[in-house]
C-alpha positions as CSV (number, residue, x, y, z in Angstrom):
1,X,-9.0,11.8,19.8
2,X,-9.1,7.6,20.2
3,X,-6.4,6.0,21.8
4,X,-5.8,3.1,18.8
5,X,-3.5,0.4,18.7
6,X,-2.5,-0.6,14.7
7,X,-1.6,-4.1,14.0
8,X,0.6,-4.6,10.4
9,X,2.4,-7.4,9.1
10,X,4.7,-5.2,7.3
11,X,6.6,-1.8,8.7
12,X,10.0,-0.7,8.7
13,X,12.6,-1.3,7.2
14,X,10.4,-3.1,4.6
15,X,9.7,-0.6,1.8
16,X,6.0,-0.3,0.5
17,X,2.8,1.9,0.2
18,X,1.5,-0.1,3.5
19,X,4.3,0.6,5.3
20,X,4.6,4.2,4.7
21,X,0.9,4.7,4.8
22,X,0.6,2.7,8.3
23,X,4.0,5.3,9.4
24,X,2.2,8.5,8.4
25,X,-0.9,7.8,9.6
26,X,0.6,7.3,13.3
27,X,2.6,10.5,12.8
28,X,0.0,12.4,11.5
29,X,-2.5,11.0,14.0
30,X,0.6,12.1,17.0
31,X,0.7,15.1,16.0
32,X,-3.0,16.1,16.6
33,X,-2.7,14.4,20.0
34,X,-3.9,11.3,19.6
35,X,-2.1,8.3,20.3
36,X,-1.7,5.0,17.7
37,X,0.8,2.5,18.5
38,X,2.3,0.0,16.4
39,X,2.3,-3.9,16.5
40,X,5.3,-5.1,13.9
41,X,7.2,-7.9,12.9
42,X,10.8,-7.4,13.9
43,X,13.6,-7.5,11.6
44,X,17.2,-6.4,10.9
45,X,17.7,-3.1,11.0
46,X,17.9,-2.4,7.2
47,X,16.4,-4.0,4.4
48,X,16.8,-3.6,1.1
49,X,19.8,-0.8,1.3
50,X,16.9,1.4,3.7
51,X,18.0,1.8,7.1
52,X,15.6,1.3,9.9
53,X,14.7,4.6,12.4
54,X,15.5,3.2,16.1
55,X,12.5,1.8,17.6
56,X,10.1,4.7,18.5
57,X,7.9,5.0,21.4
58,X,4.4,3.4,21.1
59,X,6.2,0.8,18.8
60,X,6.2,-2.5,19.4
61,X,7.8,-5.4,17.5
62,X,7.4,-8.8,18.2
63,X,9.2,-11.5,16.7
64,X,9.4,-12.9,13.3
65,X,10.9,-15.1,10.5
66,X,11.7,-14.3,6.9
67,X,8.7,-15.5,4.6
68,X,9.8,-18.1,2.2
69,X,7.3,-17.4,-0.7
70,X,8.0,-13.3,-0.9
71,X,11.3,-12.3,-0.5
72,X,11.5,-9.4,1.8
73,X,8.5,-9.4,3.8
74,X,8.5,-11.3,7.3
75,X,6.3,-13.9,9.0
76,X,5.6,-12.8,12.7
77,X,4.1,-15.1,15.2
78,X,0.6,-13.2,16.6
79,X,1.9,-12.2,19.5
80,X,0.5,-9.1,21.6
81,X,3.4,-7.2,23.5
82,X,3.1,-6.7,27.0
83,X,2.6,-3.1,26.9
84,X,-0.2,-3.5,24.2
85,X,-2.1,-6.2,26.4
86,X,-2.3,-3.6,29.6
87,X,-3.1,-0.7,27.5
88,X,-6.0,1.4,27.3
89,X,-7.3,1.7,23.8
90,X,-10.3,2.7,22.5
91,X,-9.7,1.2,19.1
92,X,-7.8,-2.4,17.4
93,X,-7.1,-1.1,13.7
94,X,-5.7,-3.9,11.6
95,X,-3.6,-3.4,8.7
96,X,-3.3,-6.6,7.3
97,X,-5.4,-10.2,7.8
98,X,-2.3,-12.3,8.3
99,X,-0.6,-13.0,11.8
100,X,-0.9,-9.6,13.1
101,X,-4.4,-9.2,12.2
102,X,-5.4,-12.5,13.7
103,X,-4.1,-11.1,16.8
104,X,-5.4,-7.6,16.1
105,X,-8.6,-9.2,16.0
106,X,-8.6,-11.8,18.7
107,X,-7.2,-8.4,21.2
108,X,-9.9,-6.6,20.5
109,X,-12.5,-9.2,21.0
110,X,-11.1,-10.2,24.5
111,X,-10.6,-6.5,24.8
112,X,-14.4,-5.7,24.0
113,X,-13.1,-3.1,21.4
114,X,-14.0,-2.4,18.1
115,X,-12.1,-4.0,15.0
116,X,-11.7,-1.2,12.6
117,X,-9.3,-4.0,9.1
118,X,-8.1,-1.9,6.7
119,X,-8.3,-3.5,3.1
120,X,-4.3,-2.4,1.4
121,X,-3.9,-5.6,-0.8
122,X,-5.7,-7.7,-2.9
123,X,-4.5,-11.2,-1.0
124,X,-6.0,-12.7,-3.7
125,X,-4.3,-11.4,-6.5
126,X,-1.0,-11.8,-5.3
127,X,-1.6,-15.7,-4.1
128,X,-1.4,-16.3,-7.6
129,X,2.1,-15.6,-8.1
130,X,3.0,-18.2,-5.6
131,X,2.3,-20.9,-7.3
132,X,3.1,-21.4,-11.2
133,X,0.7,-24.1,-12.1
134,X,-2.6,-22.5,-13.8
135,X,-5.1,-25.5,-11.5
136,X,-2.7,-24.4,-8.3
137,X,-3.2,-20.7,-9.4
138,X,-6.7,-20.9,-9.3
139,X,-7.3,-23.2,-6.0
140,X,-5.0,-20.7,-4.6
141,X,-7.1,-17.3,-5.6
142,X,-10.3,-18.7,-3.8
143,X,-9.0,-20.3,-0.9
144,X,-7.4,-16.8,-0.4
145,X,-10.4,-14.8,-1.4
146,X,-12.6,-16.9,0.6
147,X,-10.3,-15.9,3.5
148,X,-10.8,-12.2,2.9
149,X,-14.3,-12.7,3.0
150,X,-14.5,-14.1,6.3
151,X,-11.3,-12.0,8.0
152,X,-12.7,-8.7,6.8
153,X,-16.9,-9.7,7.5
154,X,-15.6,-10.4,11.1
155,X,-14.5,-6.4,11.4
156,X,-16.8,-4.1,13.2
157,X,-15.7,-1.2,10.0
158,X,-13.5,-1.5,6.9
159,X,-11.1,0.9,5.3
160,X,-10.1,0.5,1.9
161,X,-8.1,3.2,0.0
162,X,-10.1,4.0,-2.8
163,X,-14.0,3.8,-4.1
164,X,-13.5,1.5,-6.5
165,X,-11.6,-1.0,-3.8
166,X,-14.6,-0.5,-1.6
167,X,-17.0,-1.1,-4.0
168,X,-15.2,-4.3,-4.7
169,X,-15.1,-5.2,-1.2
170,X,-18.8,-4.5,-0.6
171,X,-19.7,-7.0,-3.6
172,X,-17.4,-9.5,-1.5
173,X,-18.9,-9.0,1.3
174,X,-22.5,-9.1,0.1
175,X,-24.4,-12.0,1.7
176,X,-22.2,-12.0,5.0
177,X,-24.2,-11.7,8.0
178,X,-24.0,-8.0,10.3
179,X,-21.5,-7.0,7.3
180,X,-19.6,-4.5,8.3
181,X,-19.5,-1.2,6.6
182,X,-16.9,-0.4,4.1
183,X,-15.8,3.1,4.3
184,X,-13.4,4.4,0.9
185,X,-10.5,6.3,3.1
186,X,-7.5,7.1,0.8
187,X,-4.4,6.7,1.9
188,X,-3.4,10.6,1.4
189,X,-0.2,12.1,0.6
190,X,1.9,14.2,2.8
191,X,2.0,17.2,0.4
192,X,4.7,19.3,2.3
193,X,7.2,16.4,2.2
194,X,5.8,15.7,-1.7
195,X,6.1,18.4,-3.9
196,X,8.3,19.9,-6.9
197,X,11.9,19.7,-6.3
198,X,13.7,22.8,-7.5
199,X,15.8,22.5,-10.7
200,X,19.3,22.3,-9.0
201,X,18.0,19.3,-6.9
202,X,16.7,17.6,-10.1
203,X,20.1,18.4,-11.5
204,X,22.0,17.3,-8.9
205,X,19.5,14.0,-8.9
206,X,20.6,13.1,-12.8
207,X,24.3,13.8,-12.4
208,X,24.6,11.8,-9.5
209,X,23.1,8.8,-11.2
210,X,24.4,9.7,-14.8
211,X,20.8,10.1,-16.1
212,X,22.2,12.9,-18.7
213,X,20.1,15.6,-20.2
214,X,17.3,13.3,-21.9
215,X,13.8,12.6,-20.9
216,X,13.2,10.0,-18.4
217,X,10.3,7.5,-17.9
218,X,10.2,5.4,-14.6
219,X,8.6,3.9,-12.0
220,X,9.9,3.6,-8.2
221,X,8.2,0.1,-5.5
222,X,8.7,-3.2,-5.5
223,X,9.5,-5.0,-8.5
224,X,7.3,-7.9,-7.9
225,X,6.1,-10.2,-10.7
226,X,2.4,-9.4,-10.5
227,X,3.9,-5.1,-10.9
228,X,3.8,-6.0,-14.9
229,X,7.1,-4.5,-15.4
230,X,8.2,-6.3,-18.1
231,X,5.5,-4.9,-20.1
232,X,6.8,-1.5,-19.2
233,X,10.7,-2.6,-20.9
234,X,8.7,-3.8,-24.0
235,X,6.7,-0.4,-24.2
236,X,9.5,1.4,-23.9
237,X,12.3,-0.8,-26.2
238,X,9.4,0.5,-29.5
239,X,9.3,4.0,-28.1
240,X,9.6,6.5,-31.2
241,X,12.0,8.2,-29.4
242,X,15.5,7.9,-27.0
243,X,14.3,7.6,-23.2
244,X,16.5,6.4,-20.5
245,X,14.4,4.3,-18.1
246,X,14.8,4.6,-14.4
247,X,13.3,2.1,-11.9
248,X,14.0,2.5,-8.6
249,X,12.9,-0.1,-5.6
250,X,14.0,-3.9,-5.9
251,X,12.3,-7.2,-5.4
252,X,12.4,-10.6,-6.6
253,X,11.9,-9.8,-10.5
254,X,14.8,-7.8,-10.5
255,X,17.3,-10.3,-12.1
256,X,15.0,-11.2,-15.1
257,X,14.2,-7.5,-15.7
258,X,17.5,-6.5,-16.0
259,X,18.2,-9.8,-18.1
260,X,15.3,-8.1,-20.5
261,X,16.2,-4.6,-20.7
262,X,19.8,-5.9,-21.6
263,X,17.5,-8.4,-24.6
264,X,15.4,-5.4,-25.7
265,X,18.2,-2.7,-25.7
266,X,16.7,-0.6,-23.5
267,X,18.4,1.6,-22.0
268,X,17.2,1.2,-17.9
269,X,19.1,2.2,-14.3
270,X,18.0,0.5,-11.7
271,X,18.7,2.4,-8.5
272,X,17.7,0.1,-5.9
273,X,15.2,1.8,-3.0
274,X,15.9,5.7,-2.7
275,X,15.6,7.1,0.5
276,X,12.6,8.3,1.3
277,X,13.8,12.1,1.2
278,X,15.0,11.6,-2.1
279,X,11.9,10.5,-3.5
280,X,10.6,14.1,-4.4
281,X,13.5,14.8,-6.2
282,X,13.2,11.7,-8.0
283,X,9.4,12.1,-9.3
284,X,10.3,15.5,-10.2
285,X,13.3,15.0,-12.2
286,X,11.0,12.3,-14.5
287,X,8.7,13.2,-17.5
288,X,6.5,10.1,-17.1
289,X,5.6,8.3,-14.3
290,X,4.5,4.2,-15.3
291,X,2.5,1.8,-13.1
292,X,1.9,-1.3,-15.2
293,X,-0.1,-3.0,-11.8
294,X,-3.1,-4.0,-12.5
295,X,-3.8,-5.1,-8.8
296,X,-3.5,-1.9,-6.8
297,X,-6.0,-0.6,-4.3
298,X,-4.9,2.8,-4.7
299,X,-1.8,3.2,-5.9
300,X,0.3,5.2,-4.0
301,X,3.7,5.8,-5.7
302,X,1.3,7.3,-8.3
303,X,-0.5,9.9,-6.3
304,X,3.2,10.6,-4.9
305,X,4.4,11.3,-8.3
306,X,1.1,13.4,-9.0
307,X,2.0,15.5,-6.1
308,X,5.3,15.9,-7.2
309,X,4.0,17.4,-10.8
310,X,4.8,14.7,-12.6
311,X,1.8,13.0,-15.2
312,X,1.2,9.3,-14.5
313,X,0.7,6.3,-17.4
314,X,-1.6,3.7,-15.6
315,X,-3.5,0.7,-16.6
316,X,-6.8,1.1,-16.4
317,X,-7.7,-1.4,-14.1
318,X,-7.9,-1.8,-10.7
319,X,-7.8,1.3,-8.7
320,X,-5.6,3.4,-11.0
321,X,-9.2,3.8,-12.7
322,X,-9.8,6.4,-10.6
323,X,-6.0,7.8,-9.4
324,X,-5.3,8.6,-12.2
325,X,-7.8,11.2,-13.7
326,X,-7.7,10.9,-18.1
327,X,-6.0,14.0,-19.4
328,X,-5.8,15.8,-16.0
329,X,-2.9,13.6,-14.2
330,X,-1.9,11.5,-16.5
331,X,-3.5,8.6,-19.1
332,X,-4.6,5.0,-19.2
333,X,-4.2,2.4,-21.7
334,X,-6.2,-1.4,-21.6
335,X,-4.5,-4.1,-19.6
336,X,-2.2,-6.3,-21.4
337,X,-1.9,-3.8,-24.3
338,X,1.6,-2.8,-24.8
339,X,1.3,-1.0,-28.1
340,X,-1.4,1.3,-26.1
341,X,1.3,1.3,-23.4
342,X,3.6,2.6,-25.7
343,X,1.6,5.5,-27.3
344,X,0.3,6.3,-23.6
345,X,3.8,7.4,-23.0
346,X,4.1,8.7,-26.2
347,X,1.1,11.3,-25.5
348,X,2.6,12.0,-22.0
349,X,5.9,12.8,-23.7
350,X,4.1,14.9,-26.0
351,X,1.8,17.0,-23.8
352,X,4.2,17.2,-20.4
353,X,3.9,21.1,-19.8
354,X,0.2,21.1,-19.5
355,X,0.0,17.6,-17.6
356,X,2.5,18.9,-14.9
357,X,0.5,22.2,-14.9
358,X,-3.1,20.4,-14.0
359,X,-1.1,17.7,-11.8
360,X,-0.4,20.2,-9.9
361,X,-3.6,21.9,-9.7
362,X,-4.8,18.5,-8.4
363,X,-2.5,17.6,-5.9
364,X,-4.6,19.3,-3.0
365,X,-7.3,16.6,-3.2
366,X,-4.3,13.4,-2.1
367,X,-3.6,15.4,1.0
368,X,-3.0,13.5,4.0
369,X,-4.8,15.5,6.2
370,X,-8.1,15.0,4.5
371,X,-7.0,11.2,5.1
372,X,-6.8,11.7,8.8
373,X,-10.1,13.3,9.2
374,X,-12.2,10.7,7.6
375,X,-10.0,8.4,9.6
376,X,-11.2,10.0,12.4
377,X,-14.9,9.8,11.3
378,X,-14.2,5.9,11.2
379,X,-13.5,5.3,14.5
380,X,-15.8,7.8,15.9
381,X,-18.8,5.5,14.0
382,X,-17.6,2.1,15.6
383,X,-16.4,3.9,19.3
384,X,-20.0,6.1,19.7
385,X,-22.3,3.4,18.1
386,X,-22.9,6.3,15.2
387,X,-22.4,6.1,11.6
388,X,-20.7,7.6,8.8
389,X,-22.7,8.0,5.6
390,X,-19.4,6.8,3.4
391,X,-21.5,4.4,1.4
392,X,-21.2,0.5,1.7
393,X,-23.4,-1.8,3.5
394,X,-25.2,-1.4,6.9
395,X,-24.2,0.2,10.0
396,X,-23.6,-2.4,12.6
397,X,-21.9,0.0,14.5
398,X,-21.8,-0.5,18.2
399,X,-18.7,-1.3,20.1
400,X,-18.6,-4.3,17.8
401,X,-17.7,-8.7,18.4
402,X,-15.2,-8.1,21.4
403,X,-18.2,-10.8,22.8
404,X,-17.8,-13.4,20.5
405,X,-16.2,-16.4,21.5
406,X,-16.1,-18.7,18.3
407,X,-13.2,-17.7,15.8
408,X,-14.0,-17.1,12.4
409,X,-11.8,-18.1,9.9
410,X,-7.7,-17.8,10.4
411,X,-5.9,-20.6,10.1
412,X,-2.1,-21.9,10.6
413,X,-0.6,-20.1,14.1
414,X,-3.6,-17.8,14.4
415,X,-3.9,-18.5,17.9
416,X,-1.9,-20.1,20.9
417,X,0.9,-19.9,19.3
418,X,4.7,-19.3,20.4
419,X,5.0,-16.5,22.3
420,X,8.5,-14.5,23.7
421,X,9.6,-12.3,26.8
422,X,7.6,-9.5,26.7
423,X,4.5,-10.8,24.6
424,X,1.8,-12.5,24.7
425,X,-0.4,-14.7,22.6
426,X,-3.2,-12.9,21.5
């Protein structure tokens, strides 16, 4: 198997679906012998109430600064470690186009080695929410889609979690010269860790947090502003019905959710992050599972929950269009719609025997392992010069731009900048 080094702007302790994809790809990757190491942004050892693992071998942080505009993440300085810059790698994967994958791709240019970008967020989607003014809003959204279209047309392959993401991507990219191709690899599920709990975990799960007997109706990630869960309190404060709503995670909307469940009389526990082992027990002990995002390029949490047995109410937009399956996981209601929100979680309510029964008869498609193999066939296209037939543009294949001299888009510290004992600049 390649020898890959992953670049991420986001990894432990920070909770999200590109962390703990990034983490369980390396694992799973491990474990069938291969090797992947890990370029990181340090950062105190917890975050969030989640404790960090100690530093791992073939993991490499390099410093970093809180960001000012997202609570939680960190800004890391595109540094290459030591270690990283001597080693032999047969692949530069980048997880994210900000510092890290500047340096991710600058490595594997002076490197000679192929560029494989993974596509996790929407960049420009989520720019939005930094700035309040509708004129700023907009600027924003195409100065950061514009970026996307020249980090990821620089890649030698691109992964992005879902078909409809790819197929998004692919319109992006239509027009760029030697586009690379866009291959749809899901982010995959680790089914032995996510799977039914058994009745006196779920139990033990709602007496701990005093959830009672009743049915519950959650959702578990960051509470971010673009995440739409306010809508979610409004569905649920004209629910037909008593719920109790359980949202675990955290994130800068926190205060004014709480704030609004208190307004609507809803009755809502937020947890704060679970541990990671708990989370089974967690999307088990629930009767509906709500994602209100429309901007998700898979969705993760949701296929989690889906493993777990548990039906899923999605928007239908974005990539939930396609996790989750009408009437077989869970349901979709129209964007913006909270009265359809509301009778989507209605119907779940209504129908939960057979939608557990077929979630679980699905769950074998989200498994991680199928993840890792088409994984695999990724970087066997851009290390032999061969190609996957995953759809998407042309092949350019090859051992990709390691010649290419002129920098293509990446601004603000992308280069030369400040480096520390044990790194490098990139």
């Amino acid at each position: 198997m390649e020898s890959v080094v992953a670049f991420t702007d986001t990894y432990l302790p920070t909770v999200n679906g590109v962390t703990y994809t990034v983490k369980t790809w390396r694992d799973r990757w491990t474990d069938r012998g291969g090797r992947m190491d890990v370029v990181y942004p340090n950062a105190p050892r917890s975050s969030g109430g989640v404790r960090a693992p100690p530093t791992a071998p073939g993991e490499f942080p390099v410093p970093s600064v809180p960001f000012p505009f997202y609570p939680g993440f960190r800004a890391a300085l595109p540094a290459v470690p030591d270690a990283v810059a001597d080693g032999d790698y047969d692949v530069v994967h980048a997880h994210t186009p900000f510092a890290l994958g500047l340096a991710a791709r600058r490595f594997a240019r002076r490197r000679d080695r192929p560029l494989v970008a993974s596509y996790h967020t929407p960049t420009a989607e989520y720019a939005r929410y930094l700035v309040e003014r509708p004129l700023l809003q907009r600027g924003v959204r195409a100065a950061a889609a514009a970026y996307e279209r020249r980090y990821f047309g620089a890649a030698d392959a691109v992964v992005a979690p879902s078909e409809t993401t790819a197929n998004a991507l692919r319109e992006a990219l239509a027009g760029v010269a030697d586009a690379p191709r866009v291959h749809a690899v899901g982010n995959g599920v680790d089914l032995d860790r996510f799977s039914p709990a058994d009745p006196a975990a779920v139990r033990s799960f709602r007496d701990r947090y005093g959830l009672g007997d009743g049915p519950l109706v959650g959702y578990t990630g960051r509470h971010g502003h673009e995440k739409r869960l306010d809508e979610l309190l409004a569905a649920v404060a004209g629910l037909d019905r008593e719920v109790t709503l359980v949202l675990g995670g955290d994130g800068p909307a926190r205060a004014g959710l709480e704030a609004t469940a208190t307004r609507l009389g809803v009755d809502a526990r937020f947890l704060g992050f679970l541990p990671r082992e708990e989370l089974p027990t967690y999307y088990t002990a629930l009767d509906a599972f709500c994602f209100p995002s429309p901007v998700e390029t898979q969705g993760l949490v949701a296929m989690e929950a889906t493993a777990c047995g548990t039906p899923v109410v999605g928007v239908d937009a974005g990539a939930l269009v396609e996790t989750v399956v009408e009437g077989v996981t869970g349901t979709r209601y129209p964007p913006g719609d909270v009265d359809a929100f509301r009778d989507a979680i209605g119907r779940v309510l209504d129908d939960g025997d057979r939608l557990r029964a077929s979630c679980l008869d699905a769950r074998e498609a989200l498994s991680l392992d199928a993840a890792i193999d088409a994984l695999a066939e990724v970087y066997a296209s851009v290390t032999s010069g061969g190609s996957v037939d995953n759809g998407g543009s042309a092949d350019n294949g090859g051992s990709g731009r390691g010649g290419e001299s002129a920098d293509n888009g990446g601004s603000g510290g992308g280069g030369g900048a400040g480096t520390s004992a044990g790194a490098r600049g990139p």
